[in-house]
N, C-alpha and C positions, 0 to 999 in steps of 0.2 A: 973379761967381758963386762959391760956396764949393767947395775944392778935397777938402774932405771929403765922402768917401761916403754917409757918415749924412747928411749936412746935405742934399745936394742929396735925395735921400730924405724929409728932415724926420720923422728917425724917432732915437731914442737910440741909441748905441751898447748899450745893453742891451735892444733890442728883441727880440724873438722873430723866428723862422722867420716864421711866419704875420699877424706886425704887417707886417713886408718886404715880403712878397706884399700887402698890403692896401693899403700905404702906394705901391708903384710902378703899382698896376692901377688906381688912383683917380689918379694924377698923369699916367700915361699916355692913361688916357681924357680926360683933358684937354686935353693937350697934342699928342694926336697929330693928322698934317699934314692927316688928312683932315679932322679938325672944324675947325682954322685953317688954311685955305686960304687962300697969300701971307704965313702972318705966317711969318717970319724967325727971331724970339726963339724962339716958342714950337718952331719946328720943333729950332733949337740943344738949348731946355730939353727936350727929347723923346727927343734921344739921348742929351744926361748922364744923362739919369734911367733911359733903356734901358741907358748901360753901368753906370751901379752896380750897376743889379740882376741883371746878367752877372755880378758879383765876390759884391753880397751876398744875392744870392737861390739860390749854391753854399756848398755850408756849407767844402768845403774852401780855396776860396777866401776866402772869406770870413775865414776864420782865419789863411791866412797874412796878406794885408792887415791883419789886427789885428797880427800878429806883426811886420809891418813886411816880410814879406819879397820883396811886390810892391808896385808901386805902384797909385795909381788907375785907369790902362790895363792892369791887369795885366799889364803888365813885370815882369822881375825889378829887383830895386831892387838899383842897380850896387856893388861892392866898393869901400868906402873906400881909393883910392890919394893922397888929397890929401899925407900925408908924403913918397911917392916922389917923386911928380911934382915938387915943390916940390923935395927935395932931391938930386934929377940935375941941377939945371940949373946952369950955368957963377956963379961968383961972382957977376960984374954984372950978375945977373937974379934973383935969389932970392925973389922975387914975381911970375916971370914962369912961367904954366905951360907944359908942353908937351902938355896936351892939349887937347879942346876945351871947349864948354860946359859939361862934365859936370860940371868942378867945381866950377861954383857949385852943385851939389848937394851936393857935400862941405862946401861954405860955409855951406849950410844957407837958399841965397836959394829963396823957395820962389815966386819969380816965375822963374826961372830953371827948376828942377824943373816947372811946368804947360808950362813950353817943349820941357822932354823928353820930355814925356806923348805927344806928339805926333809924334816924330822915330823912328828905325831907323837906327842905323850901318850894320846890314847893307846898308841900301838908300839912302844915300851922305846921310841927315838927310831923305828926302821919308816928310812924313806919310803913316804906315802906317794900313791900314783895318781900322778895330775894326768886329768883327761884331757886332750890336744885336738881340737878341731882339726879334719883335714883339709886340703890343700882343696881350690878350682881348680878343673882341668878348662883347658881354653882348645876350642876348634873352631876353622874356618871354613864354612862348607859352600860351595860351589851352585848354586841351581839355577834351571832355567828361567827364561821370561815367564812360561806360562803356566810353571811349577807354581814361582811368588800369584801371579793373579788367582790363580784356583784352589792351591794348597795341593800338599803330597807328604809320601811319604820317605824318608830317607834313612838307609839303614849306612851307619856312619864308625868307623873304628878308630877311638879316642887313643891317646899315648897309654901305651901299658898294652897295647891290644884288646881293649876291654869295645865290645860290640854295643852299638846301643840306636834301638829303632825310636828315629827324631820326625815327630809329627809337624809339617811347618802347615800353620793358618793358610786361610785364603786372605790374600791383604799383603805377606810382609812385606814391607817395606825394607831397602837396600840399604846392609848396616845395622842391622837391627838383630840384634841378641838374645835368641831363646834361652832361659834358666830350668837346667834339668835337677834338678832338688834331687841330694844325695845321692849321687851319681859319679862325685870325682871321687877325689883320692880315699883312701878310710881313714878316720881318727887312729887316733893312739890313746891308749889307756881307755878304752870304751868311749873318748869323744868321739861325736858326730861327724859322718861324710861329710866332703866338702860338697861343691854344685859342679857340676857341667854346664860351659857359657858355651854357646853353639851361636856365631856370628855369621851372618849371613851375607853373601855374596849375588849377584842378582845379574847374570850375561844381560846386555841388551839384545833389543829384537831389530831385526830387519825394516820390520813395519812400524809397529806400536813402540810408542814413549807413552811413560806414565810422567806426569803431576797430579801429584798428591793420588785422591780416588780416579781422576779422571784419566784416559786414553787419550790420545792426540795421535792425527795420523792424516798423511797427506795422500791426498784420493786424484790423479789424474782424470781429466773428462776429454771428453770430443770439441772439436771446434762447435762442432753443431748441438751437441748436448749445451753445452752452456748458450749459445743461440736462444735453441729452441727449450730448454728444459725438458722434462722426463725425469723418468726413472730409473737407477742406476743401483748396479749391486755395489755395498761396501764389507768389506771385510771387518770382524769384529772378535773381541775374545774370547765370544760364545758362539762362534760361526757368522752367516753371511745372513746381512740381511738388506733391504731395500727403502730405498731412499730417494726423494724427491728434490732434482735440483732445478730452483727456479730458472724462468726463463732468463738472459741477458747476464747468466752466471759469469763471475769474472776471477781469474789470478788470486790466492790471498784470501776470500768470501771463504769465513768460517759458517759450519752446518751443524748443529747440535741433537745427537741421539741419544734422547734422555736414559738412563737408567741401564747404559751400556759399556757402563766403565766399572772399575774395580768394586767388587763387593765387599764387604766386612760385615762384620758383627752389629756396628751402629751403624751404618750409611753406604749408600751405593753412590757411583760418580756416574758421570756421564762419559759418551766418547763425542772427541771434537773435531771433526772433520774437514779440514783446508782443503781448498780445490785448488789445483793448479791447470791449465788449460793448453793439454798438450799436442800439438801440430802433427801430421800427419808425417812420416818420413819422406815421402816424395810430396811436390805440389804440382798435383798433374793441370795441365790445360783447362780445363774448364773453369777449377776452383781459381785458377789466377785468374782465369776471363772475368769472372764474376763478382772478383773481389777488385779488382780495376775499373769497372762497371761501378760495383757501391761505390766506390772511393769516389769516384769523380761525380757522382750525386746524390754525395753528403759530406758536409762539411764537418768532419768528427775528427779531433786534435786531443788525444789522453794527456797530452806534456802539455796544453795550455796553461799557462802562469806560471809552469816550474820555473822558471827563470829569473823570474820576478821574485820566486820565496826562497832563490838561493840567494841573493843580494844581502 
């Protein structure tokens, strides 16, 4: 297995902050022991990968390791005595050290150095226990139109069977990624839980389309309401309320109710009301009489010029 950080990562050494993070929550969800249950390798590959990204998913760390001045277990990387040691010792031994394995690291054997990755003088050579961040769990949760506009609550069962009650805002927006802080997987060696990413999914509505804060929503009228104008109930995501369409309303004619589109934290939208202007399903006698009657005394052409501006 490679003894370089980037490598077991499989990320450059000129990667970003956020390629790191990409690169170890894709290799971890691989790797971690609960999706290979009894495999061995994979469980091994699951903690190199948890510890690089202990060194390169801290940025201070991370830079002394480029600086050389820890090692892979984040150790300090020990003081060059290879000249002393060597030359304290009695004539008839001048290749013989007085220390221990260290300095084949001064030798530069770097099968010697993955040996001391492993070791603690302070604690007489027995391998010391590197704490291992755990693992994100990732979930895709499902809710309605008018769950997102108002907020709810959603009691959600992550992999592992592990239950956890997910509060979504009023506002979210579709796509959008709640972070449950130490809630995924658990460390190893006393590292910290990972997070719970809870991605959201948003059904559309029948009626209402959002952009951005605002509601959009198509309101049929009477032949005569747009005529004559009135007042007319619209539907809305706080319930019904009433609204003024001018006289000579026509197809298309947007209406604006301030302060009745989605709410948040910073800012409320509005909701945008298109009229469309829809005909009766029969045309009984009269209204034909009467609209043959206008017709023929007045001269009223909606297609005037179109003709001309298709050319």
């Amino acid at each position: 297995m490679p003894t370089d950080l980037y490598q077991i990562l499989a990320v450059a050494k000129t990667a970003t902050d956020d390629e790191i993070s990409k690169a170890y929550r894709k290799l971890a969800k691989q790797l971690h022991p609960d999706l290979n249950p009894g495999d061995k390798d994979a469980e091994e590959r699951f903690k190199e990968v948890s510890a690089a990204f202990a060194i390169l998913g801290d940025k201070d760390k991370r830079k002394r390791y480029d600086n050389g001045e820890i090692d892979a277990s984040g150790a300090e990387q020990p003081e060059r005595q290879f000249y002393r040691r060597y030359a304290d010792t009695d004539a008839h031994h001048h290749y013989h050290s007085t220390g221990g394995y260290e300095d084949f690291v001064d030798l530069g054997d770097l099968f010697a150095e993955a040996f001391m990755h492993g070791r603690d003088r302070d604690t007489g050579g027995q391998r010391r226990s590197v704490p291992f961040p755990g693992a994100d769990v990732h979930y895709h949760l499902t809710i309605e139109f008018m769950e997102a506009v108002n907020g709810t609550k959603k009691r959600v069962t992550m992999p592992g069977d592990v239950t956890l009650d997910v509060s979504i805002p009023a506002g979210i927006e579709n796509g959008q990624v709640l972070r449950l802080q130490s809630k995924g997987q658990p460390g190893f060696n006393g590292g910290p839980p990972g997070d719970a990413l809870v991605a959201i999914d948003i059904r559309p509505h029948p009626l209402f389309r959002r952009a951005g804060n605002d509601i959009r929503i198509d309101l049929p009228i009477a032949l005569h309401e747009a005529v004559l104008g009135g007042k007319v109930e619209v539907p809305t995501i706080t319930g019904k309320v009433s609204m003024t369409v001018p006289k000579g309303a026509t197809t298309g004619q947007i209406l604006r109710l301030r302060g009745r589109g989605v709410k948040t934290a910073k800012a409320a939208g509005d909701q945008l009301v298109r009229l469309t202007i829809a005909m009766p399903e029969q045309v009984d006698e009269e209204l034909e009489g009467f609209m043959q009657s206008w017709a023929q005394s007045h001269n009223y052409n909606p297609r005037e010029g179109i003709m001309e501006r298709a050319v």
